[in-house]
N, C-alpha and C positions, 0 to 999 in steps of 0.2 A: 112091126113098125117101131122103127126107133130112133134116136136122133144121134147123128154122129158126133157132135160137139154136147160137151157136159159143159158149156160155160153158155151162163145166161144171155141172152141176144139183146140188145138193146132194139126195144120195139117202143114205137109210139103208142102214149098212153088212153089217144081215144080214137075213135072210129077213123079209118081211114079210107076213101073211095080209088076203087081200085078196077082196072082195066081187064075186062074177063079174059080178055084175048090175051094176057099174060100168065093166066091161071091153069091154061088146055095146053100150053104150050109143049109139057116137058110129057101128057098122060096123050094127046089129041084126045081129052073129053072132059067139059068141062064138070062132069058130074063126079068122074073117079075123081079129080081133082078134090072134088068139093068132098068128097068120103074120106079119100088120105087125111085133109088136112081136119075133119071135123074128130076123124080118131084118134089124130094127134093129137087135139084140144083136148078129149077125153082121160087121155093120158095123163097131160099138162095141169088138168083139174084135177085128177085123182092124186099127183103126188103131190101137189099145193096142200089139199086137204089133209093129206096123212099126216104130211110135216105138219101142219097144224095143230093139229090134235094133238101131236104128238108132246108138240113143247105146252100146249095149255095144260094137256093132261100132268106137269110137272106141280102145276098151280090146284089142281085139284084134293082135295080132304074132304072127308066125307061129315065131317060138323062146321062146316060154312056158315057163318052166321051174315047177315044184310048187309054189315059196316066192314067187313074181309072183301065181301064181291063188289063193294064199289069202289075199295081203294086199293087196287091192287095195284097199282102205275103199272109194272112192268107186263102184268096181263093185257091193260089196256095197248102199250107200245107196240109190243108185239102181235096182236088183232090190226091196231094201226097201219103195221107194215107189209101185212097181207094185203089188205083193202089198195093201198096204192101198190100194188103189183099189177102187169098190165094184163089184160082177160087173156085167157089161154088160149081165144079164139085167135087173138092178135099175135101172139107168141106163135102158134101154127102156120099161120097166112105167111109171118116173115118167115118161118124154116122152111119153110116150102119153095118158094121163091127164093133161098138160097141155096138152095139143094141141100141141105142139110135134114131131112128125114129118107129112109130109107124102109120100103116100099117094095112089094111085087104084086103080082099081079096072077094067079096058077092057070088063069082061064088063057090068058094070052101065054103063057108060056107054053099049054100044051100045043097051039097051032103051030 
């Protein structure tokens, strides 16, 4: 499962109520729907994290003192800019509905 577009999707940033009958459309079930797109969120969260980690871990020394971890601005900005990214639940729900994850299924291929 992966996504055919590397370029970030402009998804809305809070909950959005959505139509089930749009969701079985492209699987006819609205539960593999709801699997593809939950593992796609899975994905979506794991590599948010990494990259995370990744650029904090630049800010990291191991004799940190109290007055270093509160003023770091550029640690804070960067935490900042993750927090407003949209949930990777939302990120999913829209690639899904654009066709933009890719998907099979081995149980219906062998039929």
């Amino acid at each position: 499962m992966s996504t055919t577009n590397t370029n970030k999707p402009t998804v809305a940033s809070s909950t959005v109520t959505r139509d089930l009958r749009e969701l079985d459309v492209k699987t006819d079930n609205i539960y593999e729907s709801l699997v593809i797109m939950s593992k796609r969120a899975n994905q979506i969260s794991n590599n948010i994290k990494e990259e995370l980690h990744q650029k904090l871990s630049e800010f990291a020394s191991a004799n940190d003192n109290l007055e270093e971890v509160f003023e770091n601005r550029e640690q804070i900005e960067i935490s900042k800019y993750y927090e407003r990214l949209p949930k990777p639940t939302l990120v999913a729900v829209q690639e899904f509905l654009e066709d933009k994850i890719y998907y099979r299924n081995p149980s219906k291929e062998q039929q």
